[in-house]
SETOR-232899 format. One line per field, with one value per residue (C-alpha): x, y, z; chain; residue number from 1; residue in one letter. Coordinates in steps of 0.05 Angstrom, whole numbers. Example, Ala and Ser with C-alpha at 12.3 -4.5 7.8 and 13.67 -1.06 7.14 Angstrom:
<recs>
X: (246;273)
Y: (-90;-21)
Z: (156;143)
unit: (A;A)
pos: (1;2)
code: (A;S)
</recs>
This chain:
<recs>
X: (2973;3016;3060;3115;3121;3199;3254;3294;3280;3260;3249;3314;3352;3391;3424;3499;3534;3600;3629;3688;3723;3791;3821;3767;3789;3744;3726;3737;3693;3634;3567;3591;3655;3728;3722;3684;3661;3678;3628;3560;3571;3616;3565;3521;3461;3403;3388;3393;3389;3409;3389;3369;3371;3340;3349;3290;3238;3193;3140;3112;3131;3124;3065;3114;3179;3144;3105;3180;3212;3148;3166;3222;3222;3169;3220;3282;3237;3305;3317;3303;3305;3300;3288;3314;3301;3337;3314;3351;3379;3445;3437;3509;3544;3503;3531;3597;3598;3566;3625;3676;3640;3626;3559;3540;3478;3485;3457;3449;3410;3473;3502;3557;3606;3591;3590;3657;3692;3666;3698;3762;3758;3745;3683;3639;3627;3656;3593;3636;3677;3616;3564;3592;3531;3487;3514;3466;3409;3418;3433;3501;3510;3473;3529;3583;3558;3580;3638;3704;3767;3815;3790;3815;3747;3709;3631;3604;3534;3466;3439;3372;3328;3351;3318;3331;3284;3265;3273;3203;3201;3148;3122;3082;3149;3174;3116;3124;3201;3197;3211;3171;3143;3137;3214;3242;3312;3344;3406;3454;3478;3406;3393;3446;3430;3355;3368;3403;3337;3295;3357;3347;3279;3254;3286;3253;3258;3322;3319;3374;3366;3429;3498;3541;3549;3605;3537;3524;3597;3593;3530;3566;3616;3665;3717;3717;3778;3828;3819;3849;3806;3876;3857;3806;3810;3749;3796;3793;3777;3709;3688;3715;3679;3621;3644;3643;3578;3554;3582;3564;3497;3500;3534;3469;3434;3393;3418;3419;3451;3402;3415;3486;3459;3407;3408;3355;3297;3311;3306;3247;3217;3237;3205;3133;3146;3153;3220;3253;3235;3261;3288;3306;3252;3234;3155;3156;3167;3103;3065;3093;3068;3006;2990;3026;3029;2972;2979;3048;3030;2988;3038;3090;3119;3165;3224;3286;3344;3376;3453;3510;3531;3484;3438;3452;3431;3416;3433;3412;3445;3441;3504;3526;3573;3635;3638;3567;3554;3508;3535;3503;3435;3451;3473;3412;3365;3395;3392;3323;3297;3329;3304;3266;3187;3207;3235;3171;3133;3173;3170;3105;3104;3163;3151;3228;3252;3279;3358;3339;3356;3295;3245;3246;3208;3151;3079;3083;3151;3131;3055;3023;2955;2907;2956;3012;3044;3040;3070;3125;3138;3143;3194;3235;3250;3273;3318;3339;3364;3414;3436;3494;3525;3564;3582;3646;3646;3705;3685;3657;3603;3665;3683;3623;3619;3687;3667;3603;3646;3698;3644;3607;3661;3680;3604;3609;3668;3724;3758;3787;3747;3811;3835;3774;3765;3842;3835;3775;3816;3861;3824;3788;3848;3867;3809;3830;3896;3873;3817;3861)
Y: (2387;2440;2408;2433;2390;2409;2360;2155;2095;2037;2063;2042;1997;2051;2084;2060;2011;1971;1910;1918;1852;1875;1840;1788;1738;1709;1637;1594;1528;1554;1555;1527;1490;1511;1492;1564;1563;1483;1457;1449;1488;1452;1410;1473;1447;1481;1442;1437;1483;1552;1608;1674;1735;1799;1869;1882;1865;1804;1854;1893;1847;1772;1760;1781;1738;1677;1680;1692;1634;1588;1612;1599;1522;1510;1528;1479;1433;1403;1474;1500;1566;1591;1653;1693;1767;1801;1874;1934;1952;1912;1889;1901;1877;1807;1815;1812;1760;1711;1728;1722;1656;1627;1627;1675;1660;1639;1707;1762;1833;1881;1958;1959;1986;1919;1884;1912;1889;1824;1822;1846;1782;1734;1715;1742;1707;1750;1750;1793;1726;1674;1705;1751;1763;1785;1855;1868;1852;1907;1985;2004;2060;1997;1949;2002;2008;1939;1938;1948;1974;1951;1889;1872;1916;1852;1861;1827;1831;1835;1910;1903;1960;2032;2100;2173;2221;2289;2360;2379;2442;2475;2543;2555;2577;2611;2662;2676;2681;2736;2681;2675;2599;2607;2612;2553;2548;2497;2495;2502;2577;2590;2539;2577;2652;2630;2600;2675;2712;2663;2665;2741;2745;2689;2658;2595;2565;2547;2527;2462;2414;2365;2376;2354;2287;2242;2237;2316;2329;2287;2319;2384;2376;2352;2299;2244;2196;2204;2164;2095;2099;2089;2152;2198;2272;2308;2359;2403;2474;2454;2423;2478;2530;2475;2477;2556;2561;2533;2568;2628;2608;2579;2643;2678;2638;2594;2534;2506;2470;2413;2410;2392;2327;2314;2245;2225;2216;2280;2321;2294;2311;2372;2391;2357;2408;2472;2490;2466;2493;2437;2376;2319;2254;2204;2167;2142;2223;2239;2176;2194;2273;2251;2209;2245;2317;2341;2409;2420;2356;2415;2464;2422;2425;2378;2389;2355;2336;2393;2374;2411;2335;2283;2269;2211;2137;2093;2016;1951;1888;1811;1780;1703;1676;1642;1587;1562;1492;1500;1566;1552;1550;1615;1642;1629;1657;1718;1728;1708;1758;1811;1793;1846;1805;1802;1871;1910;1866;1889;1961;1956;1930;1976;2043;2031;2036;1968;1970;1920;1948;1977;1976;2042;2050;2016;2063;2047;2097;2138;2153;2197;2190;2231;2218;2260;2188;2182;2244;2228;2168;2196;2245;2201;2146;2205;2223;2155;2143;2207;2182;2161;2118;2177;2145;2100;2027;2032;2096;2053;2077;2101;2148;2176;2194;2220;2264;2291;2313;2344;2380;2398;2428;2471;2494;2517;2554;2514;2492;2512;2478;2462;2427;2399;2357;2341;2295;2270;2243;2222;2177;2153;2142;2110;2059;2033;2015;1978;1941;1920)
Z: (-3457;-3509;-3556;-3605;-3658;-3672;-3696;-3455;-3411;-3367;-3307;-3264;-3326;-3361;-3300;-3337;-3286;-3281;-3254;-3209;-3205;-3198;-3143;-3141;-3183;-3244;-3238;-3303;-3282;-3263;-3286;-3355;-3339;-3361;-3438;-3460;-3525;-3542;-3487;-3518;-3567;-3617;-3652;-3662;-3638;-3602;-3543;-3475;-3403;-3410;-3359;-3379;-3331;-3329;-3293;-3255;-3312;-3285;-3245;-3307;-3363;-3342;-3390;-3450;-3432;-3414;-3482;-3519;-3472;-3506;-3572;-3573;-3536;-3584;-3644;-3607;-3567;-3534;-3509;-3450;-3414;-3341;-3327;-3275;-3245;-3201;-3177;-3196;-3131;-3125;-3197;-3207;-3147;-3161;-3227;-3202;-3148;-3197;-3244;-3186;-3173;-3235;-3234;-3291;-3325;-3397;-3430;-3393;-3395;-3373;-3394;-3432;-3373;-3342;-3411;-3418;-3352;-3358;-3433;-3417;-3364;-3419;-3401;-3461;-3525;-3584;-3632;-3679;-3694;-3654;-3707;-3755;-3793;-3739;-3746;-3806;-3770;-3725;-3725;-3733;-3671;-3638;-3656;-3647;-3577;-3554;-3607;-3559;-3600;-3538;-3543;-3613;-3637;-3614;-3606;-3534;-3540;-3577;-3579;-3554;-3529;-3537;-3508;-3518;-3497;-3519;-3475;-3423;-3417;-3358;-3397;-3338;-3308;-3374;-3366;-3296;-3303;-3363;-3418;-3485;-3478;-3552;-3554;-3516;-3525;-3580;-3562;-3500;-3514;-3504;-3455;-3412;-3421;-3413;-3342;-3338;-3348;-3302;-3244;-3248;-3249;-3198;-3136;-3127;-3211;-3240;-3312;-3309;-3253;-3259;-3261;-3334;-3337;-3389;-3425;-3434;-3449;-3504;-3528;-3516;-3574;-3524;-3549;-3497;-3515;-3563;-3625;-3605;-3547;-3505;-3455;-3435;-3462;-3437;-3404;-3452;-3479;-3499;-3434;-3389;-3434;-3410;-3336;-3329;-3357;-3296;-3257;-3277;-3274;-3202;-3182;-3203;-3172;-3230;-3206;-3135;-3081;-3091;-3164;-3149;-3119;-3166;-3194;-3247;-3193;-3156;-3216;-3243;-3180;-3171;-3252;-3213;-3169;-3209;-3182;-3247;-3317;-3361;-3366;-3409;-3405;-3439;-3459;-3382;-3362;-3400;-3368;-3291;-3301;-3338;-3275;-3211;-3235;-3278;-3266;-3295;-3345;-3368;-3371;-3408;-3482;-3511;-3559;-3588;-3537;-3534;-3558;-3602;-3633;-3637;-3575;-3522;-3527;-3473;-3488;-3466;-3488;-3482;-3469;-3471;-3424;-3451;-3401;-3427;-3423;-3482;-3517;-3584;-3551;-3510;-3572;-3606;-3551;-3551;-3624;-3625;-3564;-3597;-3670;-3709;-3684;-3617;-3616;-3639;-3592;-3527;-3555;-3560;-3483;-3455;-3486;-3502;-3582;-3622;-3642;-3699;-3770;-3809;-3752;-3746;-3807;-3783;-3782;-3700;-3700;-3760;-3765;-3710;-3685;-3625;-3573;-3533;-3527;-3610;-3614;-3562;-3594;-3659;-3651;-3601;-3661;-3711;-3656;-3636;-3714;-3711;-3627;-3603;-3545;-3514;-3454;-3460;-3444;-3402;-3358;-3297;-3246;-3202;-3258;-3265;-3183;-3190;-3257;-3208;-3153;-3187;-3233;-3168;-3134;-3201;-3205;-3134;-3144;-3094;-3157;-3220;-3282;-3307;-3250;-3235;-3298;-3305;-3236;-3265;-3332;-3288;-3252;-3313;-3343;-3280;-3278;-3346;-3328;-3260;-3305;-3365)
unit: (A;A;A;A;A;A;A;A;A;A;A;A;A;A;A;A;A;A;A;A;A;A;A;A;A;A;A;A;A;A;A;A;A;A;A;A;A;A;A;A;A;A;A;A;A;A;A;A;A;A;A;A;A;A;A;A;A;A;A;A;A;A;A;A;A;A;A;A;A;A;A;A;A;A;A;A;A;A;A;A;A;A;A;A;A;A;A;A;A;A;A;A;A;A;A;A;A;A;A;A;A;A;A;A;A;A;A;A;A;A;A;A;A;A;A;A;A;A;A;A;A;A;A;A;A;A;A;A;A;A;A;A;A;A;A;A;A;A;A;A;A;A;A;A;A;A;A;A;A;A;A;A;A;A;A;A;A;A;A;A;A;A;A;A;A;A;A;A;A;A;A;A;A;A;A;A;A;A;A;A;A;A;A;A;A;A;A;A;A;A;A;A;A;A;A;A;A;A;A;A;A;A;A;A;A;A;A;A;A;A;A;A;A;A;A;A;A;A;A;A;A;A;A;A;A;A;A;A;A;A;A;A;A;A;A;A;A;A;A;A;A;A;A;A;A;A;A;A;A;A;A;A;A;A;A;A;A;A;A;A;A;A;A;A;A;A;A;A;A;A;A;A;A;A;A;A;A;A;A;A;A;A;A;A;A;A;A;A;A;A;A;A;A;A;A;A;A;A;A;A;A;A;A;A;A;A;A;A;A;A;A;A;A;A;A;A;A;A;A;A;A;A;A;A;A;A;A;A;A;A;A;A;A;A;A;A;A;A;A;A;A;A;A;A;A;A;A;A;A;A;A;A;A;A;A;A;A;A;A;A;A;A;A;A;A;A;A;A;A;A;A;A;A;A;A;A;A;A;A;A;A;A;A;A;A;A;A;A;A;A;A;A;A;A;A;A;A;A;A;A;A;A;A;A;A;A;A;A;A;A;A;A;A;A;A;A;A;A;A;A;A;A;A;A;A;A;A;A;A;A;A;A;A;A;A;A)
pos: (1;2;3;4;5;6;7;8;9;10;11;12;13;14;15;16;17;18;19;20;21;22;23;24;25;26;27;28;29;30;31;32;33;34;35;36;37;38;39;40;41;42;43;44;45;46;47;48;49;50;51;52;53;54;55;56;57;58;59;60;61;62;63;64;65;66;67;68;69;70;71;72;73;74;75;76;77;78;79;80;81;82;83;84;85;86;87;88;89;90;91;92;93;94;95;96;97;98;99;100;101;102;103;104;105;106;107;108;109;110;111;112;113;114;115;116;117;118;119;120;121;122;123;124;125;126;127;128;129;130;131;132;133;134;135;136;137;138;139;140;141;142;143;144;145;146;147;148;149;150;151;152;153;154;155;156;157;158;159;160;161;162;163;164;165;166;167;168;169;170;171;172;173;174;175;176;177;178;179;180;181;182;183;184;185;186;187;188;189;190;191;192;193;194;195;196;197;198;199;200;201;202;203;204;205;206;207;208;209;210;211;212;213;214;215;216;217;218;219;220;221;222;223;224;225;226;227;228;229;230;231;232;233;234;235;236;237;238;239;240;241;242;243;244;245;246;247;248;249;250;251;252;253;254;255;256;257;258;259;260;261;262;263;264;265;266;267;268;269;270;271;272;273;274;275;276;277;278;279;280;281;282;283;284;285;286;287;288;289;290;291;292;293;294;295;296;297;298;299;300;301;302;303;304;305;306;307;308;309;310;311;312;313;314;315;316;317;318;319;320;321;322;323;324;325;326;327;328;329;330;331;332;333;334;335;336;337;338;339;340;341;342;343;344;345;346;347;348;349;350;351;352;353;354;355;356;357;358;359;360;361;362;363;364;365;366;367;368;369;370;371;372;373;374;375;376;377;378;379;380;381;382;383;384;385;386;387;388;389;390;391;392;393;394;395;396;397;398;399;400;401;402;403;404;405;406;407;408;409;410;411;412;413;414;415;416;417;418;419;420;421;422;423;424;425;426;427;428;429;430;431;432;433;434;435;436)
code: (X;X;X;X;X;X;X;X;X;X;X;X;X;X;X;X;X;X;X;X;X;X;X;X;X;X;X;X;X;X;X;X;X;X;X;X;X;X;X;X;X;X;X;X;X;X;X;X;X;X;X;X;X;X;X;X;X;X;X;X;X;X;X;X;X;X;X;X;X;X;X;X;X;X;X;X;X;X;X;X;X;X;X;X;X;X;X;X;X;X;X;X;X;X;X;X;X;X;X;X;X;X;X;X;X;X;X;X;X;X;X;X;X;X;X;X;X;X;X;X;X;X;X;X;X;X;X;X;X;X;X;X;X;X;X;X;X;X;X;X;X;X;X;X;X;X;X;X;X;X;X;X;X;X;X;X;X;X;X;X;X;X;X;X;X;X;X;X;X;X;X;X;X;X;X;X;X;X;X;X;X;X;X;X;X;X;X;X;X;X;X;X;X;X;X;X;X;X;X;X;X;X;X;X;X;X;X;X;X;X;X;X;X;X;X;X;X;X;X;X;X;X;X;X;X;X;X;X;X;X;X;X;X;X;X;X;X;X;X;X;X;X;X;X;X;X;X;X;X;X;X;X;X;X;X;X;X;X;X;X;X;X;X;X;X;X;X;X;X;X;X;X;X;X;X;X;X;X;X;X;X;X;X;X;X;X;X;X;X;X;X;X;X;X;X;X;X;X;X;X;X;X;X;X;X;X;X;X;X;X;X;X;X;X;X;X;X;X;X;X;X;X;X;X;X;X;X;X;X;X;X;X;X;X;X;X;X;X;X;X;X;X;X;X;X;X;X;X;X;X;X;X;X;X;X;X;X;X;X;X;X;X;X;X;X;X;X;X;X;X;X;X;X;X;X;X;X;X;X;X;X;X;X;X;X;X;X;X;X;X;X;X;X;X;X;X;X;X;X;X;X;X;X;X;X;X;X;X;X;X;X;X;X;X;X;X;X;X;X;X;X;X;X;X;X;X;X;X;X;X;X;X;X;X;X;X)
</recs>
C-alpha cells in the first residue's frame, strides 16, 4: 500500500440521529419514578440497580464491557449494572418510545441530536451543575459538543469516543484520468477542478461520491447558526458558492446520478469499485479495503480531511437519565466508562480515539510503527485535536433528509442554490421551534 505522510468510525454508531417525541408525550414516572435527581441520588451513595445501554456494541465488544461492568461492581460492591444492546437499526425509534414510556435506561450510549431532544424534555441530568468538575477531565471541543447554549449552556452528557478520519484517495484512477497521483488535491478548490480534469477525461470515475452534507458545509467555511445559536444561517454566500460547485461538476459529468443517493455505505462501495477516486474514511475504511478490496487497497493513499475550517468530529456520549432511581450510581458509571483507563482500553478495542484530556499524548496516538494502521492512527489523533463537532445538536435526522433533497435537486439543476438552501433553513429553523 502507498502512503503520504501529510498533516472516522464505528461502523453504523456515528450516522448522527434524533429523537422525535413531539406529540408523544414524555412520561415523568417511569423507569426512575417522578422525583428526578432526589430519588437515589440524594445521599450520594453508589449502590444499587442501574441499567446501562448500548448502540449496537455487544457482538464485537462483549469481552471489553463485561470486564468494565466487573470493574467497576468490584469498586461499589452494592452496585450493580445490566447491560443492554440494542442493534443499530431502529436504535433511535427504541430510543424514543422508551422516553415516551418511561422506560429509559439509566445511562445511555446516544448522538447528541438525540441527546439534545431528550434534554430539552427534561429528562437528562445536567452534569455541568450534577458534576461540574468533570469538564477537566475531558477535551474541551468534546465537552462543547454536548454543551447546549438553549438550554441555559447546560452540558447532557459524558464525551466518550470520538472519530474523524482522513481523505482515501484511489491514484490508480488519478493516472488513468490524466491526474499526477503525486499531486492529490489539499483542499476543495482543488478537490473541485480535479474532479474537472477526471469528468473530462473519463466517463465511468468521478472524483466526489456524496452530496454536501450540514457536516461539509461546516467544513466548508460555511457559518451554520448565528451566534446565539437561535436560527440556522447556512443560506448563505459561502454555501451557495459550495452548491454551484457541484453543479458545475455534475453538469460535466464528474459526478453522478448515483452519487446523489449515496449514503456512507454506497459510497464506500462505489471507491471498492473504482468508479470513485476519493473519499473520506476512517481506520475501519483501511481494515474493510485491506480485507474486501485488495486491489484498490493497493492503489490507495491517504491524506488529511480535506476542509477550509477545521475538519469534522463524530461524537459518542453517555447520558444519565434524570428520572433515575439511583442517579448517583448512574452518574458514577458513566464517569467511570468514560475515564482516561477505560478510554485507552476501548480505543485500543474499537479503533475509535478517547475524548479524555491528555490521552492523546499517549505513544499509542503519537509514535508510529511498521503498520498502515500505525500510520492511520497516527495522523487521525493530530487531526482529531484540531476537529470539531460541526453538526448542530438541534439539526435532527429530518433536517438532514430535507438539507439532501434540497441540495440534490440544486446539483441537478431543477433549483436555484439559493432557493434550495433557503427552504432548507427554513425547515431547520422550523424543527427548532416544533421541538422547543
Amino acid at each position: 500500500m502507498m502512503y503520504r505522510s501529510r498533516r472516522f468510525v464505528l461502523s453504523g454508531g456515528f450516522a448522527a440521529a434524533a429523537l422525535t417525541l413531539t406529540g408523544c408525550g414524555v412520561a415523568t414516572d417511569g423507569a426512575g419514578g417522578d422525583s428526578g435527581a432526589g430519588a437515589g441520588a440524594s445521599d450520594g451513595e453508589v449502590n444499587g440497580d442501574i441499567t446501562f445501554q448500548t448502540w449496537n456494541l455487544k457482538g464485537g465488544f462483549e469481552e471489553y464491557f463485561t470486564q468494565l461492568i466487573s470493574d467497576f461492581e468490584e469498586k461499589y460492591p452494592e452496585a450493580n449494572v445490566e447491560w443492554r444492546d440494542l442493534p443499530a437499526e431502529g436504535y433511535v425509534d427504541k430510543l424514543s418510545a422508551d422516553a415516551a414510556a418511561g422506560n429509559l435506561s439509566d445511562v445511555v450510549d446516544m448522538s447528541p441530536p438525540a441527546a439534545y431532544t431528550l434534554a430539552t424534555a427534561g429528562m437528562l441530568v445536567n452534569l455541568a451543575e450534577a458534576v461540574p468538575e468533570a469538564e477537566a477531565d475531558y477535551l474541551p471541543e468534546a465537552w462543547e459538543g454536548m454543551t447546549f447554549p438553549r438550554l441555559e449552556e447546560g452540558t447532557y452528557g459524558f464525551p466518550w469516543y470520538l472519530n474523524t478520519g482522513p481523505y482515501f484517495f484511489n491514484t490508480e484512477l488519478f493516472e488513468k484520468c490524466g491526474l499526477d497521483p503525486a499531486n492529490l488535491p489539499t483542499t476543495y478548490d482543488e478537490l473541485f477542478d480535479q474532479g474537472d480534469v477526471m469528468a473530462e477525461n473519463c466517463d465511468d470515475v468521478t472524483m466526489i461520491g456524496h452530496l454536501p452534507t450540514i457536516e461539509t458545509l461546516g467544513e466548508y467555511g460555511v457559518q451554520l447558526m448565528d451566534e446565539d445559536a437561535a436560527e440556522f444561517t447556512f443560506n448563505g454566500p459561502k454555501a451557495v458558492e459550495l452548491i454551484r460547485r457541484f453543479a458545475d461538476l455534475y453538469e460535466a459529468g464528474g459526478f453522478t446520478d448515483e452519487s446523489l443517493n449515496n449514503l456512507l455505505t454506497g459510497e464506500v462501495d462505489a471507491f471498492k469499485a473504482g468508479q470513485v477516486a476519493s473519499m473520506p474514511g476512517s481506520a475501519y475504511t483501511l481494515t474493510e479495503l485491506k480485507t474486501t478490496a485488495k486491489d484498490v487497497y493497493e492503489s490507495v493513499e491517504i491524506s488529511p480531511a480535506i476542509a477550509n475550517t477545521a475538519p469534522s468530529m463524530a461524537i459518542h456520549t453517555l447520558v444519565v437519565n434524570e428520572s433515575s432511581k439511583n442517579q448517583a450510581t448512574a452518574l458514577a458509571f458513566a464517569h467511570f466508562a468514560t475515564n482516561p483507563a477505560n478510554q485507552m482500553a476501548f480505543a485500543k478495542e474499537a479503533s475509535i480515539f478517547p475524548s479524555a484530556s491528555g490521552l492523546l499524548d499517549d505513544p499509542y496516538f503519537t509514535e508510529e510503527d511498521s503498520t498502515d494502521e500505525s500510520r492511520v492512527r497516527v495522523e487521525t489523533a493530530k487531526q482529531v485535536a484540531e476537529a470539531k463537532v460541526w453538526a448542530p445538536p438541534m439539526f435532527p435526522e429530518a433536517s438532514k433528509t430535507f438539507l439532501h433533497d434540497q441540495v440534490a435537486q440544486a446539483v441537478m439543476g431543477k433549483k436555484d442554490p439559493q432557493d434550495a438552501l433557503d427552504d432548507a433553513v427554513q425547515y431547520a429553523n422550523e424543527r427548532i421551534a416544533t421541538t422547543e
